[in-house]
C-alpha positions in Angstrom: 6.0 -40.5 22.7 7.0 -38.9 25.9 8.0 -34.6 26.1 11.7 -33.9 26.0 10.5 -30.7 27.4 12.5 -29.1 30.2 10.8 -29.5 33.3 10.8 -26.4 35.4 13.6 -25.9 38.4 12.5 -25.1 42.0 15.0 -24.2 43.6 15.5 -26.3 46.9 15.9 -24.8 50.4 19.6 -23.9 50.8 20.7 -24.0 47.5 21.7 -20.5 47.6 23.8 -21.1 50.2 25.4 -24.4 48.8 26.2 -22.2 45.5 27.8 -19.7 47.7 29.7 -22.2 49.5 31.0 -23.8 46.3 31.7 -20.3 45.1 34.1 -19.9 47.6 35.9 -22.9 47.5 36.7 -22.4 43.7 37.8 -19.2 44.7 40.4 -20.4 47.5 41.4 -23.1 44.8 42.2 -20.5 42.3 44.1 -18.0 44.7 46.1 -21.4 46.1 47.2 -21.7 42.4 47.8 -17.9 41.8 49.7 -17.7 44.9 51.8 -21.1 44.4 52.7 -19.9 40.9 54.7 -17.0 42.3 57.3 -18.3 43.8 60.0 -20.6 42.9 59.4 -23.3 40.7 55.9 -23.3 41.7 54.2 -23.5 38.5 54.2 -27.0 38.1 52.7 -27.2 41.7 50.4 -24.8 40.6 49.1 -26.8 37.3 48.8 -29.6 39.7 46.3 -28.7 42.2 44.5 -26.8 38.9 44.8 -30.4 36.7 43.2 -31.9 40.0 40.4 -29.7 40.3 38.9 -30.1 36.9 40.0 -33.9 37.0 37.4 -33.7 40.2 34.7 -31.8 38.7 34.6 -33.7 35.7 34.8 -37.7 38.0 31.7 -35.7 40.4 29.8 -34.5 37.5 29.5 -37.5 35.3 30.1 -39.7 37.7 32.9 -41.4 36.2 33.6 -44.6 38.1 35.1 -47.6 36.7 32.8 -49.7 38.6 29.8 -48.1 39.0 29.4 -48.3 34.4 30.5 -51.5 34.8 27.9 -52.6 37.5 25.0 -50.5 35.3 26.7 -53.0 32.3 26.4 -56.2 34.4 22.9 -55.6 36.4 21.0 -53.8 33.5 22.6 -54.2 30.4 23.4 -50.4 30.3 25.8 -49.6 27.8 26.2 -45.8 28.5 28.5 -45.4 31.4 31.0 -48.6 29.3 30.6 -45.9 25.9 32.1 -42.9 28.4 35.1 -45.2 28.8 35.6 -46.1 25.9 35.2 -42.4 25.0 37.8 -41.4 27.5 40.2 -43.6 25.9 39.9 -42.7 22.4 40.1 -38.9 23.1 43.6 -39.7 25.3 45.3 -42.3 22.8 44.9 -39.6 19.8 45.9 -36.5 21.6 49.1 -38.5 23.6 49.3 -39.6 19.8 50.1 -36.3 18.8 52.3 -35.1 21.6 54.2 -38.6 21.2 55.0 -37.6 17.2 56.1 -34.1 18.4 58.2 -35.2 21.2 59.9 -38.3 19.7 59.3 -38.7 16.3 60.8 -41.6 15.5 59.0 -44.9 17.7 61.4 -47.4 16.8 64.6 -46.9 18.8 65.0 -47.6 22.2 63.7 -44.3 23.9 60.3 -44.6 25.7 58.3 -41.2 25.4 59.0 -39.2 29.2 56.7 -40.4 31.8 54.6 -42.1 29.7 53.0 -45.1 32.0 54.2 -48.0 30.2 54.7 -50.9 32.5 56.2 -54.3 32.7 53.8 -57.2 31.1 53.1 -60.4 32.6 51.5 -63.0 35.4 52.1 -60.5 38.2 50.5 -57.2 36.6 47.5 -59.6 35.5 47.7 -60.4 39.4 47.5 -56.8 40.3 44.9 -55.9 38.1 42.6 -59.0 40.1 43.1 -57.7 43.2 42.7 -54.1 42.5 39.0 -55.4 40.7 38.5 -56.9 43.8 39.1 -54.7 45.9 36.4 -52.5 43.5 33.5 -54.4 43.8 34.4 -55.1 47.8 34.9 -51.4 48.4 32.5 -49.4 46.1 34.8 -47.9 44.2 38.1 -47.4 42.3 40.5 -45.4 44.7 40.0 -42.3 41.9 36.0 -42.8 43.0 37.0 -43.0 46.4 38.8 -39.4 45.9 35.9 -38.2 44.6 33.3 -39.4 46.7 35.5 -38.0 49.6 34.1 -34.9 48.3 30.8 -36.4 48.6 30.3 -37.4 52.0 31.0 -41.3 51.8 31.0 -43.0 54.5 33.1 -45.7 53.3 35.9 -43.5 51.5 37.4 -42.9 54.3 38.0 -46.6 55.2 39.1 -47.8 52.1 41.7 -45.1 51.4 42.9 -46.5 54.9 43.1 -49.8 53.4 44.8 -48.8 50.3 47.7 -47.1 52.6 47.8 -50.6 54.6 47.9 -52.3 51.0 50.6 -50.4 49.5 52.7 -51.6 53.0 51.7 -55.2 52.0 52.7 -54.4 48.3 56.2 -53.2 49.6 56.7 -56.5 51.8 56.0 -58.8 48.6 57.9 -56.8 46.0 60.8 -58.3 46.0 59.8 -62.1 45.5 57.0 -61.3 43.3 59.8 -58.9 41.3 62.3 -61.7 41.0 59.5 -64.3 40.3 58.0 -62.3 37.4 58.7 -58.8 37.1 62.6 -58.4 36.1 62.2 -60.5 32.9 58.9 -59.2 32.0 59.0 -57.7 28.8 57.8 -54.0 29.0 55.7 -53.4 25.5 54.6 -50.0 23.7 52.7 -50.8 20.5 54.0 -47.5 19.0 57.5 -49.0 18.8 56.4 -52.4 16.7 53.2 -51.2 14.6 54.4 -47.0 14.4 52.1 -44.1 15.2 49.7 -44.7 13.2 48.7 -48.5 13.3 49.3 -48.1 17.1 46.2 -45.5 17.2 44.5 -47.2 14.3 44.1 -50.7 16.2 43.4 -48.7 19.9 40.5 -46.9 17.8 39.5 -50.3 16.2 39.0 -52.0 19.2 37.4 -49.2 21.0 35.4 -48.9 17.9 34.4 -51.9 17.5 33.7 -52.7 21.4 31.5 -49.2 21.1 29.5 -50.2 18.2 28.9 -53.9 20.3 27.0 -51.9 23.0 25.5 -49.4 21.2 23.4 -52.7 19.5 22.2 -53.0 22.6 18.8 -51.3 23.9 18.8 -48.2 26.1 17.4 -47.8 29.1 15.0 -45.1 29.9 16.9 -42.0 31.0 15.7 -41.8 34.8 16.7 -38.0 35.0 14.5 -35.2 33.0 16.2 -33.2 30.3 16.6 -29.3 31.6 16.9 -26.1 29.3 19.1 -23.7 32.0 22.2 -24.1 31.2 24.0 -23.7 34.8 21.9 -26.4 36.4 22.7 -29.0 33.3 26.2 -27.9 34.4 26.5 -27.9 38.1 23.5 -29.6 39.2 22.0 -32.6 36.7 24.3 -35.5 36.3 26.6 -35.3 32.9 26.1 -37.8 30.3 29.3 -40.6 30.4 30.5 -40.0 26.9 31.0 -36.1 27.8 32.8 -36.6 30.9 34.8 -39.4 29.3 35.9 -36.8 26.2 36.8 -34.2 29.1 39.1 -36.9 30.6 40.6 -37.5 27.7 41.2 -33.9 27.0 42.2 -33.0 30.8 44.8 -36.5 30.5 46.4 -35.3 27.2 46.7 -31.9 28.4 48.2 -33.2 31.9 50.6 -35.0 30.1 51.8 -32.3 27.7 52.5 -29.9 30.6 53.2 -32.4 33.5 52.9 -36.0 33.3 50.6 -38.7 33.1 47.2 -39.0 35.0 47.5 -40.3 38.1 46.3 -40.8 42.3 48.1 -43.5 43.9 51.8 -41.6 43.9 51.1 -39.8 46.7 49.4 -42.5 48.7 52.0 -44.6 47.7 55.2 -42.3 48.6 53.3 -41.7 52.4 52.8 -45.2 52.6 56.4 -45.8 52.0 57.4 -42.9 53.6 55.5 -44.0 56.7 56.6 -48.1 56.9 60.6 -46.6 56.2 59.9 -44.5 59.2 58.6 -47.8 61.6 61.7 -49.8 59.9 58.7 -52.4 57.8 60.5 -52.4 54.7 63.1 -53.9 53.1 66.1 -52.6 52.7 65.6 -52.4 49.5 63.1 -52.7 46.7 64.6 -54.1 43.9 64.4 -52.4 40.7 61.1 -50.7 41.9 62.5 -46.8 41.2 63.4 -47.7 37.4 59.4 -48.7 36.5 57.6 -46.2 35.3 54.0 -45.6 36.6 52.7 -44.1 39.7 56.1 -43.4 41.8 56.0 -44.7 45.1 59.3 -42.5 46.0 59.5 -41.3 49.4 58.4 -37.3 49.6 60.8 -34.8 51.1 58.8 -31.8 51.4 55.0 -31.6 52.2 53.6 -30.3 49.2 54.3 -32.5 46.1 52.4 -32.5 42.5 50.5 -35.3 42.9 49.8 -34.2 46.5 48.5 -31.4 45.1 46.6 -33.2 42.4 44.6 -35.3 44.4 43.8 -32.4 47.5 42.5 -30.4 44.5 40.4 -33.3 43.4 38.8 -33.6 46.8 38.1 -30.2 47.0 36.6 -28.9 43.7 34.5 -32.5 44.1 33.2 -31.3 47.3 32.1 -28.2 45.4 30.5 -29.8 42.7 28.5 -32.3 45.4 27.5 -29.3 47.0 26.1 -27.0 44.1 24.5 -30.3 43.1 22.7 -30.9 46.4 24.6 -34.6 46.6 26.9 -33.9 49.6 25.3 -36.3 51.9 27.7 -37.4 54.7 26.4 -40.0 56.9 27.3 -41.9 59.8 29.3 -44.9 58.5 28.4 -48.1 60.1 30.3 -51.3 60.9 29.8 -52.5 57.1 31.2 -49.6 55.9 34.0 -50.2 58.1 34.8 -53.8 57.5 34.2 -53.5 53.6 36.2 -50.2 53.3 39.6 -51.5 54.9 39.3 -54.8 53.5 38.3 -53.6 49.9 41.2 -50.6 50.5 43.7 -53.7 51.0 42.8 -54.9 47.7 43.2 -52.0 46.0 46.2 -50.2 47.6 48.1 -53.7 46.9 47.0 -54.1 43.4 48.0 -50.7 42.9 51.6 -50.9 44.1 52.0 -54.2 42.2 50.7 -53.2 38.9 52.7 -49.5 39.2 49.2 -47.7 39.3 45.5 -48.1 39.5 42.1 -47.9 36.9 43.8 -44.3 36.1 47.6 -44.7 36.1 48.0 -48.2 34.6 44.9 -48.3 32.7 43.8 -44.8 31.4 47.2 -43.4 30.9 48.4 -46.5 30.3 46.1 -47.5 27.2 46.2 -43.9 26.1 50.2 -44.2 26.0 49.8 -47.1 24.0 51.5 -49.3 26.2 50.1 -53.2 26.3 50.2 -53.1 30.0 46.8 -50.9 30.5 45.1 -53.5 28.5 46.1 -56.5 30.6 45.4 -54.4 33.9 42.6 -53.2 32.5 41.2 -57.0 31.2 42.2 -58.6 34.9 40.4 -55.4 36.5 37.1 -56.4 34.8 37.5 -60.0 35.7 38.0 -59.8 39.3 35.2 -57.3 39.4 32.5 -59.8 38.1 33.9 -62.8 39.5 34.1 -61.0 43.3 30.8 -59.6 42.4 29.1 -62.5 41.3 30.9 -64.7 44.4 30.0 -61.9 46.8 26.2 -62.0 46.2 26.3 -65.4 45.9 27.1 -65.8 49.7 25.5 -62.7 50.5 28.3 -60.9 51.5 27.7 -58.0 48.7 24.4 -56.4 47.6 
């Protein structure tokens, strides 16, 4: 039987500089909030950037990546990083569960709780949700990972959030047939509203239940990271196990929620991308029906600092930190492969994103935690076009 003994720290060269360095962003983050608070309606710009921030520390320290537990699952029948999603989601749907009963008691009616990503259901948003996993397993990451590993150094991050902008222009130029085709008809479904409250959260915690107690018959893997007993480097330095960062998403969504709005990193992409193609005259003149979906707004931003803006800038930032304390800020040099698979991959995403109103974190996370039907379906179509793009890829070489 093998020691669960905490190995003794030695502290690399630099690390007190790192720690310093990550000190200091933390503190410009804080003072940006305190000083955004004061003046006029800046409180919700404020609880943006700070939402963002711990949304960032927790995706960095856990390394919560839609594709990167689902590769582990796939490769080596790890079970772990699948178990911190499904976590995730079990801690969202029961607190927006609770906030839903305050807020609008009655499920029944016609009135969809505020915000609350719950999209249209049909051919087209199992379409987005292929492309989007896709784009994934082209690119290396969901576009929430690609936020994060911003933070990190990534060579490719910077290529595919590229893409995603050029994908949200292609999203915009086949809105209207693909809305007409099979968007305006489709039936927009929130399980609340036919099976209540409570058999809406008791099925989402039956299948997460039942899908967690399928992997955990599985055999672990040996943990490939010692255990330590010093409690700042099990915080800010070794990796975070799944399920924890998972609970803290699900806490950080319900709490976003409650004083903002739903989870979410593609708005602001979206409404600069839209911004930018109104600007060069690409669009149509108009977008039929787009405005009235709920989901990450692609709107078009009047001032420079918006709450998703501010989200996803905080997320970049307090990730950096984290990479740094932790000794994983690595930039390199990003080669023609990181190129080539960044756009291309970006294009993927950033137009299964605009179709399906949101990405693995709008449509899906906030989605499934709002109990809307559409998170599962872009969530199932995500996984698909994952494996299938993975498998295909390797096949011909193309992907490692």
């Amino acid at each position: 039987m093998t020691s669960s003994a905490a190995v003794p720290a030695v502290a690399p060269a630099g690390a007190g500089l790192r720690a310093g360095l990550s000190l200091t962003l933390a503190v410009l983050l804080a003072a940006s909030a305190w000083h955004l608070s004061g003046e006029a309606g800046g409180s919700r710009l404020a609880l943006s950037l700070v939402f963002g921030a711990l949304f960032g520390f927790v995706l960095q320290r856990s390394r919560f990546c839609f594709l990167c537990v689902w590769r582990d699952f796939l490769d080596h029948g790890d079970p772990r990083g699948v178990l911190g999603i499904l976590a995730a989601l079990a801690a969202g749907l029961s607190g927006y569960t609770v906030v839903f009963g305050a807020w609008l008691p009655d499920p029944s009616g016609t009135r969809l709780p505020p915000g609350a990503h719950i999209g249209p259901v049909g051919p087209v948003l199992a379409l987005a949700g292929l492309a989007f996993g896709a784009g994934m397993a082209v690119s290396g990451s969901c576009l929430s990972a690609h936020l994060y590993r911003l933070g990190e150094g990534s060579p490719t991050a910077p290529f595919a959030l590229t893409g995603a902008a050029l994908g949200f222009v292609l999203g915009f130029l086949t809105w209207n047939p693909l809305y007409l085709a099979g968007i305006a008809e489709a039936p927009v479904t929130w399980l609340p509203r036919h099976l209540g409250y409570a058999g809406s959260l008791a099925a989402g915690l039956a299948v997460l239940g039942g899908l967690a107690l399928g992997l955990l018959r599985r055999p672990l893997p040996p943990r490939s990271a010692p255990v330590t007993a010093d409690p700042l480097r099990a915080v800010f330095v070794a990796r975070w196990p799944t399920w924890l960062g998972g609970l803290a998403v699900g806490a950080i969504g319900t709490l976003a929620y409650l004083r903002l709005g739903p989870l979410g990193v593609t708005a602001e992409i979206g409404g600069r991308s839209r911004q930018a193609a109104a600007g060069l005259g690409l669009l149509p003149e108009r977008l039929e029906g787009l405005d009235g979906f709920r989901g990450c707004a692609t709107a078009l931003r009047d001032g420079l600092l918006t709450p998703n803006g501010l989200f996803v800038g905080g997320l970049v930032v307090a990730s950096f930190a984290a990479a740094l304390a932790a000794g994983q800020f690595q930039p390199a040099r990003p080669g023609r492969g990181h190129v080539l698979r960044g756009l291309a991959g970006g294009i993927l995403l950033g137009w299964g994103a605009m179709t399906g109103l949101g990405c693995s974190i709008g449509t899906l996370l906030s989605g499934i935690m709002a109990g809307a039907l559409s998170g599962w379906v872009f969530g199932i179509a995500m996984l698909v076009g994952i494996t299938v793009t993975l498998r295909l890829g390797r096949r011909s070489g193309l992907l490692a």
